[in-house]
VMD Tcl script that draws the C-alpha trace (Angstrom):
set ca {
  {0.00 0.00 0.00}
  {2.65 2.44 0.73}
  {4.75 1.57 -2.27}
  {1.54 2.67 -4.58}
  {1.17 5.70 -2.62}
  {4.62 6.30 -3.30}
  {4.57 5.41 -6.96}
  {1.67 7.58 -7.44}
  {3.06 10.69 -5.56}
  {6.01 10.58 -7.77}
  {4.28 10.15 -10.99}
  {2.55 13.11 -9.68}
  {5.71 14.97 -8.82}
  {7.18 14.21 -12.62}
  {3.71 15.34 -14.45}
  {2.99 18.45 -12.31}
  {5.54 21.16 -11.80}
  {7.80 21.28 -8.87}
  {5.53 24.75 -7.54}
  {2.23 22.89 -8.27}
  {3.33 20.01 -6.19}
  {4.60 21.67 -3.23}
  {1.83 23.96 -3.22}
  {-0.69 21.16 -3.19}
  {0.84 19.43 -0.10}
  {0.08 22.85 1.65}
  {-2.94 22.74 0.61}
  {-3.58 19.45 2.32}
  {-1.69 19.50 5.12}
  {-2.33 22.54 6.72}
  {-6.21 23.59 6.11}
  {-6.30 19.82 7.78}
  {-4.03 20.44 10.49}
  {-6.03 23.64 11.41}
  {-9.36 21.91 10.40}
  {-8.45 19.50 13.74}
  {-8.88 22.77 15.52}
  {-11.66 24.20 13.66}
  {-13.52 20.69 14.58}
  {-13.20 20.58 18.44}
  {-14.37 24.75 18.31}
  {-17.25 23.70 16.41}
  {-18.47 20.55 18.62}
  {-17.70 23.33 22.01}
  {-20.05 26.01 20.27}
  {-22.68 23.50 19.09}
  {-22.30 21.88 23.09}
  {-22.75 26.10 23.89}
  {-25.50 26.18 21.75}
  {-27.15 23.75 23.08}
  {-26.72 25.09 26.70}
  {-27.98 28.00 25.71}
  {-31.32 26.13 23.90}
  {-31.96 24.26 26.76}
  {-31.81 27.61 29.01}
  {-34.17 29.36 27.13}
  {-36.45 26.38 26.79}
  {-36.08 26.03 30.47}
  {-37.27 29.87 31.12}
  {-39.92 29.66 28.29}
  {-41.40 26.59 29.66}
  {-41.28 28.17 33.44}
  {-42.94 31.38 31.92}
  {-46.04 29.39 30.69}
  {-46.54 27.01 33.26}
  {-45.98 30.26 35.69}
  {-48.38 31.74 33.64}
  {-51.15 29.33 33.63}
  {-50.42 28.62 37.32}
  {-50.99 32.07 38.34}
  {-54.22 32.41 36.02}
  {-55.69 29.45 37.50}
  {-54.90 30.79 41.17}
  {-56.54 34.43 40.00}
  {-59.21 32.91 39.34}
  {-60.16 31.16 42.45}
  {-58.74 34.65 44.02}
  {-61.46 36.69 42.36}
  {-64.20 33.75 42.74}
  {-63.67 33.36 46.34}
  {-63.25 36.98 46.88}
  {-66.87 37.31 45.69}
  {-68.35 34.47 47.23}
  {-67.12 34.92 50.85}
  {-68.98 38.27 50.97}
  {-71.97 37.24 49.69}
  {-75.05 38.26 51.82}
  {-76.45 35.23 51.32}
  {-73.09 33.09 52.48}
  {-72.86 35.24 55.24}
  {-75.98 34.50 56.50}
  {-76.33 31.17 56.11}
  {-72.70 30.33 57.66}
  {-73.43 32.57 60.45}
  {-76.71 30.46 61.47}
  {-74.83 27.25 61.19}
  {-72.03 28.76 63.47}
  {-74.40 29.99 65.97}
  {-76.78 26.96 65.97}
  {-73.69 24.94 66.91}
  {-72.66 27.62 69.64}
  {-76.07 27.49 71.21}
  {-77.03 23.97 71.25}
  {-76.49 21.85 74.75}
  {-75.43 18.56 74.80}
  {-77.45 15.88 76.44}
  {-80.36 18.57 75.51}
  {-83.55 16.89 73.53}
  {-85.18 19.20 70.78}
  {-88.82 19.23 70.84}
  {-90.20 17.60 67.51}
  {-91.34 21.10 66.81}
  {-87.70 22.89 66.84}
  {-86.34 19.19 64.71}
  {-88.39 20.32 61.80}
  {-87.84 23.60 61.49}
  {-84.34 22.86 61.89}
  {-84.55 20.75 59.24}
  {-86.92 22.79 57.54}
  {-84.27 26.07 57.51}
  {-81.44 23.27 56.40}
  {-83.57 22.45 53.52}
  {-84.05 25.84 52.62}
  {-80.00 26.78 52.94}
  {-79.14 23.90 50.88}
  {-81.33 25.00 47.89}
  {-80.56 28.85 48.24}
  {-76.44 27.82 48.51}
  {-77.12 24.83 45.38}
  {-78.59 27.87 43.31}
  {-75.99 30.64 44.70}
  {-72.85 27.79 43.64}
  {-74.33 26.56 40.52}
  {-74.57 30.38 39.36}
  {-71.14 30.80 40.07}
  {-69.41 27.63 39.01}
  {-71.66 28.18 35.42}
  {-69.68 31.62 35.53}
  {-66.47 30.44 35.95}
  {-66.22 26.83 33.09}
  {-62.72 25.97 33.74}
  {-64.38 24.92 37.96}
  {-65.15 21.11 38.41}
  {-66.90 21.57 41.29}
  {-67.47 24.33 44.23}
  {-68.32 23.64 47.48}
  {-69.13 25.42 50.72}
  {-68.37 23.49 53.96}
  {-70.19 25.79 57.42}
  {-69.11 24.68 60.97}
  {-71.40 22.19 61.76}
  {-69.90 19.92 58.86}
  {-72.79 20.58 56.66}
  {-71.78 20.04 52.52}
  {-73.22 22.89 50.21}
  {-71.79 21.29 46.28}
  {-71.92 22.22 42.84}
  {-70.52 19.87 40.73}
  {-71.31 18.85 36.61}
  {-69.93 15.23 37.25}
  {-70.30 11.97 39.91}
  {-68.78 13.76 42.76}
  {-69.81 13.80 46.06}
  {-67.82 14.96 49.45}
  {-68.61 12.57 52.72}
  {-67.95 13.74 56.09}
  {-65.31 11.01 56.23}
  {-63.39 13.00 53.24}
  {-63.67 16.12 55.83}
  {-62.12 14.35 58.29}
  {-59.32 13.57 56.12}
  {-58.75 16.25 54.38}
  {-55.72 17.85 55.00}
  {-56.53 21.29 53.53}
  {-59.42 22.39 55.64}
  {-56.25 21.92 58.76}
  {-54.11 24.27 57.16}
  {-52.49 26.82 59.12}
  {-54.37 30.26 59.02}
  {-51.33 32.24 57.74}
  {-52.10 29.76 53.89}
  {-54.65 31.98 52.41}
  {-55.07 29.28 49.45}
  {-53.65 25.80 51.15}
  {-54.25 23.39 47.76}
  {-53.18 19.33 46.86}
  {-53.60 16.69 44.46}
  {-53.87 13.99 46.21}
  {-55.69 15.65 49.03}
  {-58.98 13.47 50.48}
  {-61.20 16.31 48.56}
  {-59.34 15.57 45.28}
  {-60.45 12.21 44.36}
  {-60.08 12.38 40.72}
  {-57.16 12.47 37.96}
  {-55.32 16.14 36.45}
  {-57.30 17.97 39.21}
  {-56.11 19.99 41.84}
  {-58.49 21.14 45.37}
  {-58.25 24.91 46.36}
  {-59.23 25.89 49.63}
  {-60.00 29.30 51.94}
  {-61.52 30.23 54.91}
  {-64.54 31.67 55.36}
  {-64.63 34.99 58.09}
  {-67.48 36.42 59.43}
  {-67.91 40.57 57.86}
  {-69.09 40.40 61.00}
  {-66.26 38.36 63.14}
  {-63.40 39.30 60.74}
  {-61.23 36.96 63.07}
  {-63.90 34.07 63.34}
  {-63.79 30.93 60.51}
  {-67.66 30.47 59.79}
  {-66.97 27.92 57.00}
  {-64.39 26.69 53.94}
  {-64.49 27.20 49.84}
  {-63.61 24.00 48.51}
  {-62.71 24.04 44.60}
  {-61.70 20.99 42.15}
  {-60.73 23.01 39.53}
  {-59.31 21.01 36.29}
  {-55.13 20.86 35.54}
  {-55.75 20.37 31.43}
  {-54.72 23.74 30.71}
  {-51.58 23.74 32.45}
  {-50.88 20.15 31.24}
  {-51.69 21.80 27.48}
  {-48.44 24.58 27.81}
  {-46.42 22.05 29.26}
  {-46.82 19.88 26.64}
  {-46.02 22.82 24.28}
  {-43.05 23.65 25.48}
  {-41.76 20.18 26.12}
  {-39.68 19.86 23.03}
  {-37.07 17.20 24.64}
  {-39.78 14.96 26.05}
  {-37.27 15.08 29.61}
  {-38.57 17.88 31.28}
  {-40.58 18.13 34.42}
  {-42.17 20.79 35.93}
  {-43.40 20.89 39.91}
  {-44.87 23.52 42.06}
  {-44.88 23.20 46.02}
  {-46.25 24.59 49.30}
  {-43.84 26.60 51.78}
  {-46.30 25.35 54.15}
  {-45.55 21.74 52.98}
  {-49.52 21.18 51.99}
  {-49.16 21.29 48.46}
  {-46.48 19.54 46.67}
  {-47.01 18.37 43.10}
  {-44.96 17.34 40.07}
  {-45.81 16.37 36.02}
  {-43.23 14.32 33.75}
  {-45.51 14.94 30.48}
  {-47.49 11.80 31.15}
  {-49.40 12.39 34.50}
  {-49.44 14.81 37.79}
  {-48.36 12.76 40.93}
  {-47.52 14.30 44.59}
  {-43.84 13.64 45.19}
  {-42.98 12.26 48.96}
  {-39.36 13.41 48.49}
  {-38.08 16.60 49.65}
  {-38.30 18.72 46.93}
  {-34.83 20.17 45.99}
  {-34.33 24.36 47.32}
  {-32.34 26.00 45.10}
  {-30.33 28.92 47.33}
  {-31.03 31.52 44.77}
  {-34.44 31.28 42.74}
  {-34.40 32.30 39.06}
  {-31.49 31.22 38.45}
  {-30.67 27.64 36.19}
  {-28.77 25.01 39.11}
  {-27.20 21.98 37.33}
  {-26.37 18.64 38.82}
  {-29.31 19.10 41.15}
  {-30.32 15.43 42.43}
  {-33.97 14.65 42.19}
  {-35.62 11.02 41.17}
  {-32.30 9.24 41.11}
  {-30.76 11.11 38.51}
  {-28.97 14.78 37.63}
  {-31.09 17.22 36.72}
  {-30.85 21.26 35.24}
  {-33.38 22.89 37.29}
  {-34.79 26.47 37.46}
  {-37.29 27.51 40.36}
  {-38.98 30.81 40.64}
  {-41.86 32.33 43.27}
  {-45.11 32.08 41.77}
  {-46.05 35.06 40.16}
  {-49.23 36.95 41.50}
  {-50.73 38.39 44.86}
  {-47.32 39.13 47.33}
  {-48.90 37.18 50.21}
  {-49.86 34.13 47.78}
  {-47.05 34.32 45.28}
  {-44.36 34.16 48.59}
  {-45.86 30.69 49.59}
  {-45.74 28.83 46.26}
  {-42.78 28.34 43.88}
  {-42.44 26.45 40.86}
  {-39.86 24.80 39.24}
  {-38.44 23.25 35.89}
  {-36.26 20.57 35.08}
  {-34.34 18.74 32.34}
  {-32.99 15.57 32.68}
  {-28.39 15.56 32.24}
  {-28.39 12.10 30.67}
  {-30.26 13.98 27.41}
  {-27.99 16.70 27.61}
  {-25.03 14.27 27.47}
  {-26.36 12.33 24.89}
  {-27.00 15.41 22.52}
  {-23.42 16.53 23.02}
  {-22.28 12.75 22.23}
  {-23.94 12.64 18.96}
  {-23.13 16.25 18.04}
  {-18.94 15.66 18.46}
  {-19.47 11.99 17.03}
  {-21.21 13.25 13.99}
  {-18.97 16.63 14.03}
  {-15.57 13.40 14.07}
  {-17.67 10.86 11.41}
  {-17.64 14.20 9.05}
  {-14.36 15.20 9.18}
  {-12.93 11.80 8.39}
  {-15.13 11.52 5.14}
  {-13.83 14.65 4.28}
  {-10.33 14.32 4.55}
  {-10.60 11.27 2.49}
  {-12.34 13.10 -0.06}
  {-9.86 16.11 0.00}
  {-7.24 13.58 -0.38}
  {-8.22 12.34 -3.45}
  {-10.23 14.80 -5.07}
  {-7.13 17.46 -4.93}
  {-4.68 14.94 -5.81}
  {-7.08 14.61 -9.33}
  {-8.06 17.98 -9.59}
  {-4.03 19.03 -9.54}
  {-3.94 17.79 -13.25}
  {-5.73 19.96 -14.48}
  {-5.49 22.80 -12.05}
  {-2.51 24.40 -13.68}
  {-4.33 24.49 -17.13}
  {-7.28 25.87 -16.32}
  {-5.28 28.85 -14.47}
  {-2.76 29.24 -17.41}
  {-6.23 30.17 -19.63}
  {-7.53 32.59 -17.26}
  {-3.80 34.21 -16.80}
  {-3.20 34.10 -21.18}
  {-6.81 36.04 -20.77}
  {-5.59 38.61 -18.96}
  {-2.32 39.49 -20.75}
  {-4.17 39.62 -23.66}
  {-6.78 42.08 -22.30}
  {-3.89 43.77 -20.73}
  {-2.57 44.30 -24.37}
  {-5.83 45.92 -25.66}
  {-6.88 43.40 -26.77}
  {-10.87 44.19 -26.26}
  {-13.36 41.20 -26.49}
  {-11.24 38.89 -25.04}
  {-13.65 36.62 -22.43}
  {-12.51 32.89 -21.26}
  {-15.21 30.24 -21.17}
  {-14.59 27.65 -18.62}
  {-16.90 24.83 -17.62}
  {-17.85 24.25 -14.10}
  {-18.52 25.73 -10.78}
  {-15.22 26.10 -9.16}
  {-13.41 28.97 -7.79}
  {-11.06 29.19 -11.53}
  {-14.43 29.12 -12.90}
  {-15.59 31.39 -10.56}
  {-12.39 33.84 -11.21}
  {-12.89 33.06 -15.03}
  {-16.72 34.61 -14.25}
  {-15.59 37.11 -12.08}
  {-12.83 38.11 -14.98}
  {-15.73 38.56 -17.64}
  {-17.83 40.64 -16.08}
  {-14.93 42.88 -14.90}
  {-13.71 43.08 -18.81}
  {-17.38 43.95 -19.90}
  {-17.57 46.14 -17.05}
  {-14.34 48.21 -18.26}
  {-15.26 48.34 -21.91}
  {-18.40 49.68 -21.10}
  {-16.87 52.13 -18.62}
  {-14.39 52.73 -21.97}
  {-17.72 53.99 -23.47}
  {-18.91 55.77 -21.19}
  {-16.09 57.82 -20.50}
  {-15.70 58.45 -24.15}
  {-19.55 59.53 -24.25}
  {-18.57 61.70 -21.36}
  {-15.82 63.20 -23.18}
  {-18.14 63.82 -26.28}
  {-21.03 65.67 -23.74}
  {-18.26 67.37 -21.47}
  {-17.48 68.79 -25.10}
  {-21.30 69.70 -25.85}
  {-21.25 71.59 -22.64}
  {-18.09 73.56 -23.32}
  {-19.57 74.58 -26.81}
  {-22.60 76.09 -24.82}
  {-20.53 77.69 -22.22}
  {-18.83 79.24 -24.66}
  {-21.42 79.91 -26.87}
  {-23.04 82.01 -23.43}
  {-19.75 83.66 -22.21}
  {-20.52 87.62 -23.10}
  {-18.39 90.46 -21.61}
  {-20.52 91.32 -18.63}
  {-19.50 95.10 -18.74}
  {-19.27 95.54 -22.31}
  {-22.85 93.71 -22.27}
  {-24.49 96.75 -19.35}
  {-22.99 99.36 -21.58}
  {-24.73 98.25 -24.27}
  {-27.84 97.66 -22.73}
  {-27.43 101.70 -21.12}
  {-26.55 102.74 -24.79}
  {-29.80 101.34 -26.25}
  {-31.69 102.55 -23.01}
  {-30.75 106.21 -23.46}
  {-31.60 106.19 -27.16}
  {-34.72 104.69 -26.77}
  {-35.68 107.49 -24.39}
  {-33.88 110.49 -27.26}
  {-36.35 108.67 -29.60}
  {-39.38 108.52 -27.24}
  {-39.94 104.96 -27.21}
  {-40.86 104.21 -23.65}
  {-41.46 100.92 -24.78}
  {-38.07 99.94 -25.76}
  {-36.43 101.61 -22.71}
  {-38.67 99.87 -20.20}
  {-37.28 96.27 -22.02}
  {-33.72 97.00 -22.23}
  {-33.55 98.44 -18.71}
  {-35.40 95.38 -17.19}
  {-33.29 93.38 -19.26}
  {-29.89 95.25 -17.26}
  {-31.24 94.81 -14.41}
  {-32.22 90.72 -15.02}
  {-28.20 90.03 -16.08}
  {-27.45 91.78 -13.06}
  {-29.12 89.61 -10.82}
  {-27.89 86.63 -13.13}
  {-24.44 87.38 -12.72}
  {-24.67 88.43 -9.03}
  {-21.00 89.45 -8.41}
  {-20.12 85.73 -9.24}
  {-22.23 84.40 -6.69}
  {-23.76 80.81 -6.83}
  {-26.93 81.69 -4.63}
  {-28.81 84.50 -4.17}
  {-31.76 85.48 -2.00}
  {-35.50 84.06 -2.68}
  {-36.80 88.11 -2.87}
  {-34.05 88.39 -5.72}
  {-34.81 85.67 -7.85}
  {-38.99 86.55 -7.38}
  {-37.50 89.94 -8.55}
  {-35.68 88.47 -11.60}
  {-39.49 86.57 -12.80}
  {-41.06 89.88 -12.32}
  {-38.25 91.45 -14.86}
  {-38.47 88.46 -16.91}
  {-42.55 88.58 -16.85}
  {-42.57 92.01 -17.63}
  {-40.39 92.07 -20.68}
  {-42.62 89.40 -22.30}
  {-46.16 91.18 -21.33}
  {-44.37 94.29 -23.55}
  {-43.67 91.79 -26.22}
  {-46.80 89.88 -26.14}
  {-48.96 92.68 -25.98}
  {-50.27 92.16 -22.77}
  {-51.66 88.15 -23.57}
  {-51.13 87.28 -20.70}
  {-51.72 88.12 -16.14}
  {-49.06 86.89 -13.92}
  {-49.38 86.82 -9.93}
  {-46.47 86.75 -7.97}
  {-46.69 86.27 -3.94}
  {-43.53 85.65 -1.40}
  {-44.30 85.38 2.19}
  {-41.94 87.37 4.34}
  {-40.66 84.74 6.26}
  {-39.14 83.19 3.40}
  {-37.44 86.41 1.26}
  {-34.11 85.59 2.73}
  {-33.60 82.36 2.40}
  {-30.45 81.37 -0.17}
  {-31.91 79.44 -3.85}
  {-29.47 78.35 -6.59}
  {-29.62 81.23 -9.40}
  {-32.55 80.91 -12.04}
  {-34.47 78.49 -10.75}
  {-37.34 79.50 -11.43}
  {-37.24 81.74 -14.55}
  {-36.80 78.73 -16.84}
  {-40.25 77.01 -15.18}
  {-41.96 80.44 -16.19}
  {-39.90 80.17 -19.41}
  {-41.42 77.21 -19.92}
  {-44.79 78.19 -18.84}
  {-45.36 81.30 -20.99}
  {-44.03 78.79 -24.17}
  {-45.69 75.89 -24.01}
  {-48.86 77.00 -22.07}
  {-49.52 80.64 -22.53}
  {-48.93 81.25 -26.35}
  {-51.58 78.65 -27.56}
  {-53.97 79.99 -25.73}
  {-56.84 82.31 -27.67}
  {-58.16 83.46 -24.19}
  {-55.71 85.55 -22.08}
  {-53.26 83.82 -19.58}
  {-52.66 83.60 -16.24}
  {-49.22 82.83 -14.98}
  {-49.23 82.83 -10.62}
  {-45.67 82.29 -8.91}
  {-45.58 81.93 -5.25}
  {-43.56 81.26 -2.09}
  {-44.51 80.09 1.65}
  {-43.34 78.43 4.68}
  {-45.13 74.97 5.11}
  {-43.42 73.91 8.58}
  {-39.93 73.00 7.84}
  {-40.53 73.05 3.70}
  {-40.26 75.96 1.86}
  {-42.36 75.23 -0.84}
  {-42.28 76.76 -4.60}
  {-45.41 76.84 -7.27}
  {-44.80 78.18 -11.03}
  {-48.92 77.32 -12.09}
  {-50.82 78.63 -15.71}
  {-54.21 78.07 -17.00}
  {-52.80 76.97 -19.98}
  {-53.28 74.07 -22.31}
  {-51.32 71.63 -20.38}
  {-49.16 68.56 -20.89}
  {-50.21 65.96 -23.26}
  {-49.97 62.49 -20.49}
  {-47.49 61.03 -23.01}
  {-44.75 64.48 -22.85}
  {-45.47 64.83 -18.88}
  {-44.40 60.42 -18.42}
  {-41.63 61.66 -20.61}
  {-40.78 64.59 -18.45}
  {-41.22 62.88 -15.42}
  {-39.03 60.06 -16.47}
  {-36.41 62.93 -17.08}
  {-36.57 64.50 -13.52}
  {-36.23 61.32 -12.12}
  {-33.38 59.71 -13.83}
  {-29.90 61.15 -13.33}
  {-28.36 60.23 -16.56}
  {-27.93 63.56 -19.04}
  {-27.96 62.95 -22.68}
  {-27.45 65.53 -25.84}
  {-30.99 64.49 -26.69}
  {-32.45 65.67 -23.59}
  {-29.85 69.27 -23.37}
  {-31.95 70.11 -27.17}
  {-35.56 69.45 -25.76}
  {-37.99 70.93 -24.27}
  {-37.51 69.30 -21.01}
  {-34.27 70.77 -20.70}
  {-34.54 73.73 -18.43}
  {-37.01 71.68 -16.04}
  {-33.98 69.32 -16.15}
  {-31.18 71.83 -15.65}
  {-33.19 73.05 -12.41}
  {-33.71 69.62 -11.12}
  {-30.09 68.78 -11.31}
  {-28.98 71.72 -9.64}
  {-31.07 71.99 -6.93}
  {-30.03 68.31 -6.13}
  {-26.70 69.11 -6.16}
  {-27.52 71.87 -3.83}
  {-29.86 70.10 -1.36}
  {-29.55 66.79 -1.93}
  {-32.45 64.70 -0.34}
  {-33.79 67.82 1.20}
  {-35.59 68.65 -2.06}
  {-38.34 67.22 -4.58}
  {-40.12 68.47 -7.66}
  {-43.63 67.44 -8.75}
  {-45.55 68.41 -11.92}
  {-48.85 68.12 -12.31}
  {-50.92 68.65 -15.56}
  {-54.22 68.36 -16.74}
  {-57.18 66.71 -14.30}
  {-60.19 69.46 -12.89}
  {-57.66 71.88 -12.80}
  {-56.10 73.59 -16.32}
  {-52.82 74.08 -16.89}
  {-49.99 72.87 -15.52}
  {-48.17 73.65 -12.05}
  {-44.77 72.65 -10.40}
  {-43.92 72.39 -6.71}
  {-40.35 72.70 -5.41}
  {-40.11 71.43 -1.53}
  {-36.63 72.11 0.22}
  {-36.41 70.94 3.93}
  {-34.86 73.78 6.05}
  {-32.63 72.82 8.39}
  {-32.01 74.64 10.99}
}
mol new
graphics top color blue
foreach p $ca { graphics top sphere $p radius 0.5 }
foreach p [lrange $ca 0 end-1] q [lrange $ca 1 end] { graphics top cylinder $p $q radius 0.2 }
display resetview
């Protein structure tokens, strides 16, 4: 065996390169070697994981049960609180206790006293029957209520075949719990009798007597629904859950098949809440958690609870986790022992046609691509490779695109760049003829006109004041009312609270631009241009609106589109859409986020009107 493995490693050695080979016994040796390491983290997480599962199945399951427990003790709280002052209780109780004060022993009643005695009996029993059967009817999850007076007399409620004896009340150990229980309870008490059922009892006080017991509440109340969310949360099928008495009177404990009273000392934990492991309970190890019963202070003090899971199934889980964890890495070194042995064959050709690729794409060679079968990491870097060369010749494009529109914008620059003094000493010139010639006319256009380029140029600033750009649309509105003969209204409102604040330049002549061209002119009516600026909270919010024809719903998708994408093309600089487009892209260069631009067109309303929000901050 070792002389094949020996042939075969140097057949290897003579067909691969000398770098291949040595490189390839790296590869196995030491991603195994660490692998060894890697393996015992992974089976001490998954045994951490597991810890951790079991802990928060342990706390889930003690919520629930806790849960349940407590509901199930509210409700004989409320019932009993009810019941015990109940006129009717009261009274009835308080005969019983006094009849048995004031009778003599030895004494002989007269036949006369016998019946009524018996007569008044009869006549508590059925007023108590129809008192308990109201209540228990109130209350479904109660098996039975009873009401036990001093002279031993049974007052019961029940839906089923049960019956208390005076023998039972003799036995019970409940109604001889000490009077500092305010609920004593069992399962296995005389009272109980039946399966998943646990007896609740309280004293009855006089409202008169507060310190005299006139009588007992007896409940049977049914352990289903506790049984239910244990069950639920019992995902290892070795849990138990318990709940016991300080007193010692109740003591109880479930295993997921039934509820049994444990004569064992119950294990105390010295610091409830928190998980205890290796606690000893029915002959084994167990991780246990035991908390105070949630609830009423005085009630929830006396009665704890307490969840358990059994060590031998935590032990076992670890076992198969590290056995299956070992199993797995033996297959796989076997497998990585063979397979990269074979795959070394053909390792170095594969990488020699992704690394010929690439010198030829490093030689300019454009639409070079390598096509490799498989799913491997070469493949993967042959992929990878592709999309990078497709990537660059397409960034190649773009940049020469860029180049051609970085051009187009130079050409309009320059095509814009005018003198700006020799262009107001013109614009004076032609003023002061106009007035020699008396043509009031052409001096009110070419002095508006100034003072527009003016504002436009701004000393070379980039922003100017919302008051001076409102001023530059009134120039600009009132040159074109001179040249259109009047054709047209416009409206122009600025609150003061917003005059000061800083706008890019033009931003809003081009939107009246736009609406005198494409709304105004058409129309055969006269027009109505209205351009206005407010406050709305932190927004300051911008409206160019005319009653003109409108947008077709075709041009306004189209312009939408536009506003929205952030791609600029010489198509879109010639359009129409243009100077909606150069505003957009300025004022998002400006605020970023903080602004948004909505047009609206057609609908009840004519026309067509755009909103500019900017958030103010600050």
């Amino acid at each position: 065996m070792i002389e094949r493995l020996r042939h075969f490693l140097n057949r290897s050695y003579n067909t691969l390169s000398r770098t291949i080979f040595v490189k390839l016994l790296l590869l196995l040796l030491i991603p195994n070697l660490l692998l060894v390491f890697v393996i015992q983290q992974l089976t001490d997480r998954q045994v951490e994981q597991k810890a951790s599962e079991i802990q928060n199945t342990l706390v889930g399951l003690e919520h629930a049960v806790n849960r349940e427990v407590s509901s199930l003790f509210g409700v004989v709280t409320t019932l009993t609180n009810q019941l015990i002052i109940e006129p009717e209780v009261q009274r009835i109780l308080l005969y019983s206790w006094r009849e048995g004060r004031g009778s003599h022993p030895g004494a002989t009643p007269t036949p006369d006293a016998e019946l009524r005695k018996l007569q008044m009996l009869y006549d508590n029993q059925a007023a108590m029957l129809s008192l308990l059967s109201r209540y228990r009817l109130v209350w479904t999850n109660i098996y039975s209520l009873a009401i036990v007076d001093t002279q031993g007399n049974i007052y019961l409620s029940t839906a089923q075949n049960y019956q208390i004896y005076p023998q039972d009340l003799a036995a019970s150990r409940l109604l001889k719990a000490a009077s500092n229980d305010p609920l004593p309870w069992s399962i296995d008490d005389a009272l109980t009798k039946n399966e998943n059922m646990i007896t609740i009892s309280r004293k009855i006080y006089g409202t008169t007597m507060p310190q005299q017991v006139i009588g007992h509440v007896i409940i049977n109340l049914s352990l289903n629904e506790i049984q239910n969310s244990f069950d639920t949360y019992n995902y290892f099928g070795k849990m138990v859950f318990g709940m016991y008495n300080a007193s010692g009177n109740g003591r109880m404990v479930y295993d997921g098949r039934r509820f049994s009273a444990e004569e064992e000392n119950v294990p105390l934990f010295a610091e409830s809440g928190e998980i205890q492991q290796g606690v000893p309970f029915r002959n084994a190890s167990w991780n246990m958690i035991v908390r105070q019963m949630e609830g009423p202070s005085a009630l929830g003090a006396r009665n704890y609870l307490f969840v358990g899971l059994d060590d031998r199934y935590i032990r076992e889980q670890t076992k198969a986790i590290s056995d299956s964890l070992k199993y797995g890495y033996a297959v796989f070194l076997a497998m990585a022992l063979g397979i990269s042995l074979w795959g070394a064959t053909v390792m170095s050709r594969r990488i020699g046609r992704v690394l010929k690729a690439m010198r030829q794409f490093g030689q300019e060679q454009w639409g070079t691509r390598i096509v490799l079968k498989g799913s491997d990491e070469i493949s993967i870097m042959g992929n990878t490779f592709n999309s990078m060369a497709s990537h660059i010749e397409e960034l190649l494009r773009d940049v020469a695109a860029e180049q051609n529109l970085k051009r187009l914008f130079e050409l309009r620059v320059l095509e814009y760049q005018i003198n700006p003094h020799f262009l107001y000493n013109t614009l004076d010139t032609i003023h002061w003829l106009a007035l020699d010639s008396e043509r009031p006319q052409i001096s009110r256009m070419v002095e508006g006109l100034s003072k527009l380029f003016r504002i436009i140029l701004s000393k070379g600033n980039e922003t100017i004041a919302l008051r001076e750009e409102f001023e530059m649309v009134r120039i600009y509105l009132d040159i074109h009312k001179i040249r259109l003969e009047d054709r047209f209204d416009y409206e122009l409102r600025l609150q003061p609270e917003a005059q000061e604040h800083k706008i890019s330049k033009i931003v809003l002549q081009p939107l009246v631009e736009n609406a005198l061209l494409h709304g105004i002119r058409r129309l055969r009516t006269k027009g109505l241009i209205t351009v206005s600026g407010e406050m709305d909270g932190d927004y300051i919010v911008l409206t160019v609106a005319d009653n003109g024809m409108g947008m077709p719903e075709e041009k306004l998708d189209r312009q939408r589109r536009l506003i929205d994408s952030d791609v600029w093309s010489e198509e879109a600089m010639g359009g129409s859409g243009y100077g909606m487009k150069n505003v957009d892209s300025r004022l998002k260069l400006m605020f970023g986020e903080r602004y948004r631009m909505d047009i609206e067109s057609g609908g009840e309303v004519p026309g067509t009107r755009v909103t500019i929000r900017i958030r103010v901050d600050g």
